[in-house]
C-alpha positions as CSV (number, residue, x, y, z in Angstrom):
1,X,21.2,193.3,-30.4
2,X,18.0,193.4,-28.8
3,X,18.8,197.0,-27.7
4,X,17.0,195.8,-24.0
5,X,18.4,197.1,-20.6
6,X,21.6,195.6,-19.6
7,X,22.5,194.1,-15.9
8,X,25.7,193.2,-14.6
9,X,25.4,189.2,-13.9
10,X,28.9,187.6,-12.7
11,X,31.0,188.3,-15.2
12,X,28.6,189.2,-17.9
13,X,25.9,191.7,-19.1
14,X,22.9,190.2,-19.5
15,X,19.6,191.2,-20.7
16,X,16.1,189.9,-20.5
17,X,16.0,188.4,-23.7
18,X,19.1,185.8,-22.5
19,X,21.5,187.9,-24.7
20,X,25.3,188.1,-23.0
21,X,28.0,190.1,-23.4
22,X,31.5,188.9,-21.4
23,X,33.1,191.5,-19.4
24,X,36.4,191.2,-20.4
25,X,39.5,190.8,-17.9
26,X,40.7,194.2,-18.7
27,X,37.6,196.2,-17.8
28,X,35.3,196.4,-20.8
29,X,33.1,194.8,-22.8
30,X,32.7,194.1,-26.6
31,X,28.7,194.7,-27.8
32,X,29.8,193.6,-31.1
33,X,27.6,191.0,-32.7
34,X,28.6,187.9,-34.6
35,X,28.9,190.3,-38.1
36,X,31.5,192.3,-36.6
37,X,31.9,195.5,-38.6
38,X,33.3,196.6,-42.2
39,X,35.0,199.8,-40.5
40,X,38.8,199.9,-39.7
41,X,39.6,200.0,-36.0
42,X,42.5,201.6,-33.7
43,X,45.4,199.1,-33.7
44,X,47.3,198.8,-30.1
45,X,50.4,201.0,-32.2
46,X,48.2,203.9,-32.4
47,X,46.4,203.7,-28.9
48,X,50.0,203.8,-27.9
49,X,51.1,206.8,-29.8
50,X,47.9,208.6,-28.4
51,X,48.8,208.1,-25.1
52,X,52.4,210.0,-26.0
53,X,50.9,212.7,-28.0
54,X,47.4,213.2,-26.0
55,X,48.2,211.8,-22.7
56,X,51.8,213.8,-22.8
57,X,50.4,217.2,-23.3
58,X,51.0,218.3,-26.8
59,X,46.9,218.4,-27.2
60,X,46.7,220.2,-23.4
61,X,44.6,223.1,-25.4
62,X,42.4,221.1,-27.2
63,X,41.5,219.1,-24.1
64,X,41.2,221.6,-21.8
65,X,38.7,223.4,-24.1
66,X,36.8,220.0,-24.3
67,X,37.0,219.4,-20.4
68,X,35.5,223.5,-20.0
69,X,32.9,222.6,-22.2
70,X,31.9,219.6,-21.0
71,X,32.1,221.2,-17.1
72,X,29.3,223.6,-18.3
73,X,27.1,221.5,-20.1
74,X,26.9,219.0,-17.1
75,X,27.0,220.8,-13.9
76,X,27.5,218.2,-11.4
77,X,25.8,215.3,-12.0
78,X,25.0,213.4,-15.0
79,X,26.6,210.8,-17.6
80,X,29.2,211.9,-20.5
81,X,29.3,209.5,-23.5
82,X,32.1,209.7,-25.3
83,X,31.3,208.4,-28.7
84,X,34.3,207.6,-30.7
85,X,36.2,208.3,-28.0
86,X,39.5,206.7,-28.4
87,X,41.9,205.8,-25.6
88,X,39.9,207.9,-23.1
89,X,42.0,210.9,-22.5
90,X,38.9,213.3,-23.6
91,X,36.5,211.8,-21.4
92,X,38.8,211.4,-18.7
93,X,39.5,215.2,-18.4
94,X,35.5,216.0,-18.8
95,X,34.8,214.1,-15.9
96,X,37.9,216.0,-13.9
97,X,36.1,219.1,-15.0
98,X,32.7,218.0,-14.3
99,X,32.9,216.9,-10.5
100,X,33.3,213.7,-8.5
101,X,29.1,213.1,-9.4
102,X,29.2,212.3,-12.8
103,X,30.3,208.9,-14.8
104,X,31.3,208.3,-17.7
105,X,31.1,206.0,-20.9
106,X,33.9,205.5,-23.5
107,X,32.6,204.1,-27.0
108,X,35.1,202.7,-29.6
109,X,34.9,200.4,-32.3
110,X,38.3,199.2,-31.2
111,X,39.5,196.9,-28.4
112,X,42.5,198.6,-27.8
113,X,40.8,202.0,-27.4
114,X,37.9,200.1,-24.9
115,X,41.1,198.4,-22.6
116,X,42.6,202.0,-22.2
117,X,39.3,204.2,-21.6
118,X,38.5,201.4,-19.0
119,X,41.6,201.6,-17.1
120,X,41.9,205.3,-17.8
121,X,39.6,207.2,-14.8
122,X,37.7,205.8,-12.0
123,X,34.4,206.8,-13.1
124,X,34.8,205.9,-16.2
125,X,33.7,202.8,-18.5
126,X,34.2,201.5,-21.9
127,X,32.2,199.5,-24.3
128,X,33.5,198.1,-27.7
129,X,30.7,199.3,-30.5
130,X,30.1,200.3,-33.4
131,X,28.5,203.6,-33.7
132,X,26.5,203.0,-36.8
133,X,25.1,200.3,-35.3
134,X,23.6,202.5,-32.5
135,X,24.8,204.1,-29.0
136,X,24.8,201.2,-26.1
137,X,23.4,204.0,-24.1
138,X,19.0,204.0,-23.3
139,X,17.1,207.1,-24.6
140,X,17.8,210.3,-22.9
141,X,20.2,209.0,-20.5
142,X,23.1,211.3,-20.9
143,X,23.9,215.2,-20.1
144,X,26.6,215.4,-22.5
145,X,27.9,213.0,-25.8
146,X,31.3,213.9,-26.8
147,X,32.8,213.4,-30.7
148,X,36.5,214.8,-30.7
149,X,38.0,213.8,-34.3
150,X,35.3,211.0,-34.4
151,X,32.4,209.8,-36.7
152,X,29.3,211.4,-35.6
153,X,26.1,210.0,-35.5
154,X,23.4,212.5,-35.1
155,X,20.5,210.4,-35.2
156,X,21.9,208.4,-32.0
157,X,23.3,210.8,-30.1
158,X,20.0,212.8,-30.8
159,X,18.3,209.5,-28.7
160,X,20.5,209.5,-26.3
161,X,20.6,212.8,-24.5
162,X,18.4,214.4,-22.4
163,X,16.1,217.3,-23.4
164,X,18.5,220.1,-22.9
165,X,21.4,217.8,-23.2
166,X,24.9,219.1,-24.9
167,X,26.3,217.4,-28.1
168,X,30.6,218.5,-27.8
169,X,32.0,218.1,-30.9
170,X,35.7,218.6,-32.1
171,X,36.4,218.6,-35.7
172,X,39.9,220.3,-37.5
173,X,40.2,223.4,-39.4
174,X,41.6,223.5,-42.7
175,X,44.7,224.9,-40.6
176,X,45.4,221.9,-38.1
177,X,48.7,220.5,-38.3
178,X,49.3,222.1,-42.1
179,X,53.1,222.5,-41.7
180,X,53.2,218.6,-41.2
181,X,49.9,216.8,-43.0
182,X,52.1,216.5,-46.4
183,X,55.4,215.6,-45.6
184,X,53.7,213.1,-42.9
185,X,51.4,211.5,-45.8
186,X,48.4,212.5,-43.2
187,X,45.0,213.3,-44.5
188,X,43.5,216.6,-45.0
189,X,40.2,218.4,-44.0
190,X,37.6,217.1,-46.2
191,X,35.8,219.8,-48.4
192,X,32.4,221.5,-47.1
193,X,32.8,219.5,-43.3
194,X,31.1,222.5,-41.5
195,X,28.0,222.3,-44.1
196,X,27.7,218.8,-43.1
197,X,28.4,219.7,-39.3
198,X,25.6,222.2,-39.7
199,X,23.0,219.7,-41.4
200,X,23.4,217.2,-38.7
201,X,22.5,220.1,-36.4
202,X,19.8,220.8,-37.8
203,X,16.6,218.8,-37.3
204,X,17.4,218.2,-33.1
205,X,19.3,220.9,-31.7
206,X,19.2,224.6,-31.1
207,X,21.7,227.2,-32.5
208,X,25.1,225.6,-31.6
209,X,28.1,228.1,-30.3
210,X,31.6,228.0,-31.4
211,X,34.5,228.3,-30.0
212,X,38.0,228.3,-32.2
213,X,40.9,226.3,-30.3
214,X,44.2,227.8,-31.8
215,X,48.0,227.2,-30.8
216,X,51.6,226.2,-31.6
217,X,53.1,223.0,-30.6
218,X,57.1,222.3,-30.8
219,X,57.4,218.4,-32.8
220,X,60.5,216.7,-32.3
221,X,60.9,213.8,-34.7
222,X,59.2,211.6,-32.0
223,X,56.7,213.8,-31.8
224,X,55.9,214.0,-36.1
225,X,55.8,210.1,-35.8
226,X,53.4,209.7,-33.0
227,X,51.2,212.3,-34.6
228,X,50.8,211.0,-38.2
229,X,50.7,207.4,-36.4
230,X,48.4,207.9,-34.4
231,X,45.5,208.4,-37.0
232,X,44.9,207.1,-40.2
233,X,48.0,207.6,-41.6
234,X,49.0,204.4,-40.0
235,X,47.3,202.3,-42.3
236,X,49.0,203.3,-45.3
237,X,52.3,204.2,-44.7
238,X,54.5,201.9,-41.9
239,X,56.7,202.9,-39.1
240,X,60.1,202.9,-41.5
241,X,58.1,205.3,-43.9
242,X,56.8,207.7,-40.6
243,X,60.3,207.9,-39.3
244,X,62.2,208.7,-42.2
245,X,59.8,211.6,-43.5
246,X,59.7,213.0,-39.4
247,X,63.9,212.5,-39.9
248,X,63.5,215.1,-42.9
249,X,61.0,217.4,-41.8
250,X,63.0,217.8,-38.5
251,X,66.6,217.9,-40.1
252,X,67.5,221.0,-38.5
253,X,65.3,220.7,-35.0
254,X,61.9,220.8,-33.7
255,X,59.1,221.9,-36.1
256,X,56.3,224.5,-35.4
257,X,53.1,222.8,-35.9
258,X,49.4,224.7,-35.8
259,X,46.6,223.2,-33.6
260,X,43.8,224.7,-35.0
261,X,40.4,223.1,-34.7
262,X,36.6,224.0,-33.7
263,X,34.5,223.3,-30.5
264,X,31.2,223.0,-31.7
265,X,28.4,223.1,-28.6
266,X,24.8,222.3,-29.2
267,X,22.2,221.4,-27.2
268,X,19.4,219.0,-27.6
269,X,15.7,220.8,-28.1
């Protein structure tokens, strides 16, 4: 891409350069170039389980915590990017928190994520891009960028926020979910992840706070599915495999699980 300004023109996004995007029928629109991109995407299965798992309220503490944060760092006007941001459901409770004056922007390298953060609050809307390739969003146009259990891109989201602007991001302790990561073939918490958090820190924004989100959740086998499929468990073990480990893990009833991740708030110098 060009990277120019964008205007709504029919049913398109055009810039002065002649380059066009199609808005498509279900409320978003892909900024993806001919290459496409080597990264794996959301399938419409795991959008799905999100919606069960995050939209039902087994996440309620982690996205309040989000929703708070994002309530502060905005006030009441301003646009939240949410980069990475899935089917929506973070986003959707930041700008609940945040007040009827702010909008919204939902970023996903999939299409499945983009249809469901378009449809997903009124003031909210969704683009399909790839992160790496750079935010859709102009230079210091947003109050707050959100990354909740998503790639993070400092150098962009640096660009993109205002001078004093707050960078939200969500990443799992070494805790989250540990009574079902094995048995559920999910992955773990990578080695040294708040070193790396703190590096990307570093060179654009000020001291960040913390905040520690903790609390048990009751997993019925449903629930042990949805979880491990939802992320990228799905793409190496299938449904039949999900179902049968939840079957054992929850042989004698629901499971205790641990929600246990950080809120990490910086702002931009």
């Amino acid at each position: 891409m060009c990277a120019g300004s964008l205007r709504v023109d029919g049913g398109a996004l055009r810039c002065d350069a002649g380059h066009a995007f199609d808005l498509a029928r279900q409320g978003y629109v892909s900024l993806l170039t001919g290459r496409g991109s080597a990264h794996r995407s959301d399938t419409a299965a795991m959008v799905a389980a999100r919606h069960r798992v995050v939209g039902g309220g087994l996440y309620a503490p982690i996205v309040d915590a989000v929703a708070e944060c994002a309530a502060e760092a905005v006030g009441r006007r301003g646009v939240i990017v949410d980069a990475g941001g899935g089917p929506g459901h973070y986003l959707a409770a930041a700008l609940d928190a945040a007040g009827p004056d702010t909008a919204g922007l939902g970023v996903d390298l999939s299409k499945y994520c983009a249809r469901s953060a378009a449809r997903i609050h009124p003031r909210a809307v969704a683009a399909v891009a790839d992160l790496w390739a750079g935010l859709p969003v102009r230079d210091g146009a947003a109050a707050a960028v959100l990354s909740v259990f998503a790639p993070r891109n400092a150098v962009e989201t640096a660009r993109v926020l205002a001078p004093g602007g707050t960078w939200i991001v969500v990443t799992p302790e070494p805790g989250h979910l540990a009574e079902i990561v094995e048995p559920m073939g999910m992955l773990t918490v990578g080695a040294h992840k708040a070193d790396r958090l703190a590096d990307e820190f570093a060179a654009d924004f000020a001291a960040p706070r913390i905040r520690r989100v903790r609390a048990e959740i009751r997993c019925d086998t449903d629930a042990l599915v949805d979880i491990a499929a939802m992320g990228p468990a799905a793409f190496h073990r299938d449904p039949a495999e999900l179902r049968s480990a939840a079957a054992q893990l929850s042989d004698t009833g629901p499971v205790t699980a641990t929600l246990d991740v950080t809120v990490t708030v910086a702002r931009r110098s």
